[in-house]
C-alpha positions as MATLAB code, in Angstrom:
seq = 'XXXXXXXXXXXXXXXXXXXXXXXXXXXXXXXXXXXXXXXXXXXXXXXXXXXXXXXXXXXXXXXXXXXXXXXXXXXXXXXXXXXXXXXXXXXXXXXXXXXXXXXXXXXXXXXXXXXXXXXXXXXXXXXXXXXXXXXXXXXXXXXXXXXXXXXXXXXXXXXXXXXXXXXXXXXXXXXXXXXXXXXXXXXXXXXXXXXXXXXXXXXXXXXXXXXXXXXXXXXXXXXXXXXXXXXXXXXXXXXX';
ca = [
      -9.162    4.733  -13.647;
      -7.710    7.704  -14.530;
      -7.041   10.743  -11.959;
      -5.215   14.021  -11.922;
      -4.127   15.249   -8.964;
      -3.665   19.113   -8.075;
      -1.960   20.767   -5.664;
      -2.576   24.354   -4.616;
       1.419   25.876   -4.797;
       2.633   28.707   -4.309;
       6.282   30.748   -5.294;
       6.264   32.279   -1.547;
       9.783   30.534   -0.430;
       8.450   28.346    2.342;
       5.679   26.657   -0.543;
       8.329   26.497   -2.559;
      10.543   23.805   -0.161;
       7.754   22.147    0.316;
       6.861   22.042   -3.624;
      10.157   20.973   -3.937;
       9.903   18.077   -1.139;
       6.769   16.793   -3.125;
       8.518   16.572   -6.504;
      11.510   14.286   -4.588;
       9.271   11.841   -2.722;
       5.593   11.149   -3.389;
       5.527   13.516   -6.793;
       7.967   11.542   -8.006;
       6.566    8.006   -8.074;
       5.023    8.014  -11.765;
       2.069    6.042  -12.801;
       1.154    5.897  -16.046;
      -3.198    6.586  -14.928;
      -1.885    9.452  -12.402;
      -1.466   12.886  -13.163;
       0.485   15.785  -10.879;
      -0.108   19.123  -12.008;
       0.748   22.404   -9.584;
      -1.361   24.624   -9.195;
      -0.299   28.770   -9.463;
      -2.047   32.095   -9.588;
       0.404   35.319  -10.917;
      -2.051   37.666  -12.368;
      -1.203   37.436  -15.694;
      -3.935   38.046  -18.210;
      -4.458   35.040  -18.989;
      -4.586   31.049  -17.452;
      -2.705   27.995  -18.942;
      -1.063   24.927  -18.737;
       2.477   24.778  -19.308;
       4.002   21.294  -18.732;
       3.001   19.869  -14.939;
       1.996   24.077  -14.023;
      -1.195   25.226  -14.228;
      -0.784   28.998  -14.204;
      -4.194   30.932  -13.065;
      -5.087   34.706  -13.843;
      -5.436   35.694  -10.315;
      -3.108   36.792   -7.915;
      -1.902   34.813   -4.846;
      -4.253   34.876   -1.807;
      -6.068   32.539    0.289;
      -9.237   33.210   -0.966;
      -8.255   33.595   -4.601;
      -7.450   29.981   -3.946;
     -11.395   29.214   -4.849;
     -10.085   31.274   -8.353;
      -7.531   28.753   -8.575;
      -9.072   25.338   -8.354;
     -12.176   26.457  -10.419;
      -9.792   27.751  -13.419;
      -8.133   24.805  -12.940;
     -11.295   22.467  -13.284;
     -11.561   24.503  -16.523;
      -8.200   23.773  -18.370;
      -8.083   20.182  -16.294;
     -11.346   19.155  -18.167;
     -11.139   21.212  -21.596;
      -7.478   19.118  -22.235;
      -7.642   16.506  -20.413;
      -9.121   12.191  -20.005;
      -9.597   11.312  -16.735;
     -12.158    9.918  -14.104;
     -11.816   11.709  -10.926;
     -10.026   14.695   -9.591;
      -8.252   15.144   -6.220;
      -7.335   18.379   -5.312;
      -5.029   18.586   -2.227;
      -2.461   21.074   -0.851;
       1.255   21.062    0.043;
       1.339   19.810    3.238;
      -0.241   16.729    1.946;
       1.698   13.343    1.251;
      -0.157   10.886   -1.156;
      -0.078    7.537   -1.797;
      -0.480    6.988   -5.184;
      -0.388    3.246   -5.151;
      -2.885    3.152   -2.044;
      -5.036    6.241   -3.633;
      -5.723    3.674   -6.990;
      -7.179    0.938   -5.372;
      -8.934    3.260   -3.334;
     -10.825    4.723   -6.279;
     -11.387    1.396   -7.454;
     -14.342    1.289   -4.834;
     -15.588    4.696   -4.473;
     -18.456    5.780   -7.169;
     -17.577    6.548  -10.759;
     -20.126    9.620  -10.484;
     -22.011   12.365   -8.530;
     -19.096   11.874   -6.289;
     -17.637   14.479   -3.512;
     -15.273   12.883   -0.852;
     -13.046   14.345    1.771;
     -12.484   14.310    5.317;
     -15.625   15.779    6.437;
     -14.867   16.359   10.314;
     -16.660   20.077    9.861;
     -20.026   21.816   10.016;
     -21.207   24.991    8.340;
     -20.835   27.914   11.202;
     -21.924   31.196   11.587;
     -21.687   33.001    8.584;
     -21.237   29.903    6.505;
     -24.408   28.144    8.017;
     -26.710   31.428    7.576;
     -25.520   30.846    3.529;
     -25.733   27.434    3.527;
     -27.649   25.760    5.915;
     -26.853   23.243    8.013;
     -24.150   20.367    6.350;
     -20.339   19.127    5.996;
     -17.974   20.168    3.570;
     -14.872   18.229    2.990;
     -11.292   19.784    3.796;
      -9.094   21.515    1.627;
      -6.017   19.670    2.416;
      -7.670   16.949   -0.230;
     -10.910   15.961   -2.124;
     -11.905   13.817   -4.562;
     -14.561   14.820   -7.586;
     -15.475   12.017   -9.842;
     -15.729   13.843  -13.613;
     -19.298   14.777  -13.692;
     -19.217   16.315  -10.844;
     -16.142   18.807  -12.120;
     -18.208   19.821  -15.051;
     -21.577   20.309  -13.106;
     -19.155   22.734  -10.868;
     -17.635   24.380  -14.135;
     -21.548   24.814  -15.145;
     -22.642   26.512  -12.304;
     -19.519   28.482  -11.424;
     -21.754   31.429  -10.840;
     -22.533   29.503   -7.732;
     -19.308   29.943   -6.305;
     -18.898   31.918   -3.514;
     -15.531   33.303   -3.601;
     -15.734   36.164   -0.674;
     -15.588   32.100    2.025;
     -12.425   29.930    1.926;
     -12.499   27.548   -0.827;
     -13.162   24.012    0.671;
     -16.596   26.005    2.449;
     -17.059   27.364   -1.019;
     -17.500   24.422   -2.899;
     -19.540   22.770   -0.538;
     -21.946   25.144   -0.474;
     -22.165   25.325   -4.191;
     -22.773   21.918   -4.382;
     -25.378   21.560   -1.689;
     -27.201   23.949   -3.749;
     -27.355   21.067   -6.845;
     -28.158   18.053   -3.951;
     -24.475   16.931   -3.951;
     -23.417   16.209   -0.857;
     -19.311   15.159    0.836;
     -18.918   11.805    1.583;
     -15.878   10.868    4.237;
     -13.102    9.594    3.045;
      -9.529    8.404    5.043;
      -6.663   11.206    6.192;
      -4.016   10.417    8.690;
      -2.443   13.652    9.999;
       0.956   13.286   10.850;
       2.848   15.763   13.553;
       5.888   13.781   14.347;
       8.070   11.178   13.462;
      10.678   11.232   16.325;
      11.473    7.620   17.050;
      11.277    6.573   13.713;
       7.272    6.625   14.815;
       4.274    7.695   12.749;
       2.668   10.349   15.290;
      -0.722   11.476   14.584;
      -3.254   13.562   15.838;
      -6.214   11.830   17.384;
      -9.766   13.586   18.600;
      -9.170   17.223   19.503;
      -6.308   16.602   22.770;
      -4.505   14.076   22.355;
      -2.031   12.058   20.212;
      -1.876    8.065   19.004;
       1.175    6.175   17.348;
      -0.230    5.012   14.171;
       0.224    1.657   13.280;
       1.987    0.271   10.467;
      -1.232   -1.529    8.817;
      -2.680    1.609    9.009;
       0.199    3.607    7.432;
       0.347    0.933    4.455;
      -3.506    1.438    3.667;
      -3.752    4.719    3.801;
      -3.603    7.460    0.656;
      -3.692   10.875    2.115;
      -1.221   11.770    5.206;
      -1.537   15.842    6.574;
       2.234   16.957    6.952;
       1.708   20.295    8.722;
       4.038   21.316   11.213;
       4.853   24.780   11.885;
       8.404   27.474   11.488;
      10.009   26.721    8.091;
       8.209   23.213    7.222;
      11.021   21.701    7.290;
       9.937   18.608    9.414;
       7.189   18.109    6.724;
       9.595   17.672    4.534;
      11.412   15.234    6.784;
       7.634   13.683    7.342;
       7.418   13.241    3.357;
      10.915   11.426    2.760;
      10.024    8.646    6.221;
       6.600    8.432    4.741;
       8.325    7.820    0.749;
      10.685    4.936    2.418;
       7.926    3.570    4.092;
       5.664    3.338    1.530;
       7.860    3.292   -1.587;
      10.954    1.730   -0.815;
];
């Protein structure tokens, strides 16, 4: 199985650390069916590739990120082979070994899988109904499913954050989020794996669960800086 990964970046300083973090640790473990590419929007007049960048004509702004991804889809699929996409963000930590075998058992099409802990709300029910979408932070799209979202692009709300977005869009062609596995880390003191549990309260995660897991949520708060921390315990722990 083949499966690029994007990751929404930014050159704003603080994105740029944590860019920079990524390419040390989890960014950095190669695999020949894995592909990393960044993901940027500059306004320039027009969108590319160029190397593991994906440069977008759109300026930067959270909900040009929608722009972004779907421009992205676009040069991803046009020049690319590959089975499934995951789309994630920088406070995310992947395992690429664990995310593999995970796709091994997941369907090769018509497939939409995130974390899918949300409902549609106010605005975003009145234009979509009632449903889940899956988070941001990471998804998975199996191929088809990319170019039925290229195909009906006019579908795309952009004026609602991006992971609401393309939920809705797809609801409207009967594709639905399936929930997939996150572990969101907020501290490591201890040499512990802290993460949140339920809505007020906070577990130790265990180390089975750390080995099986493929997506981690680094986001702690100031300069990032202890998600970058987070990102070199997780790389030692799962890498070596």
């Amino acid at each position: 199985m083949k499966i690029l990964i994007i990751v929404i970046s930014s050159t704003d300083m603080v994105y740029s650390k944590l860019e920079e973090g990524i390419r040390k640790t989890w960014g950095n473990n190669k695999n020949p069916n894995v592909k990393i590419f960044y993901n940027y929007g500059n306004g320039t007049s027009e969108s590319y590739i160029d190397g593991d960048k994906i440069i977008c004509d759109c300026t930067e702004s959270i909900y040009n990120i929608g722009l972004k991804t779907l421009k992205s889809f676009e040069l991803l699929y046009d020049n690319f082979d590959f089975d499934y996409i995951f789309r994630t963000n920088l406070s995310s930590f992947i395992s690429i070994n664990n995310m593999i075998k995970y796709v091994e058992n997941i369907p090769s099409e018509k497939f939409y899988g995130g974390v899918c802990t949300l409902n549609f709300s106010g605005e975003h029910l009145q234009k979509f109904g009632e449903g889940t979408f899956a988070s941001g932070s990471g998804y998975f799209l199996s191929k088809d499913v990319v170019k039925i979202i290229i195909d009906n692009k006019d579908y795309w709300d952009h004026s609602v954050i991006d992971d609401v977005a393309i939920a809705g869009l797809l609801k409207k062609l009967g594709i639905l989020p399936t929930l997939c596995h996150r572990i969101d880390i907020i501290d490591i003191s201890n040499d512990k794996f802290t993460a949140v549990s339920g809505v007020d309260h906070n577990i130790v995660v265990s180390d089975d669960d750390i080995n099986k897991c493929y997506h981690f949520r680094c986001k702690t708060y100031g300069d990032r800086s202890d998600d970058i921390k987070i990102f070199e315990k997780l790389n030692i722990r799962l890498n070596g």
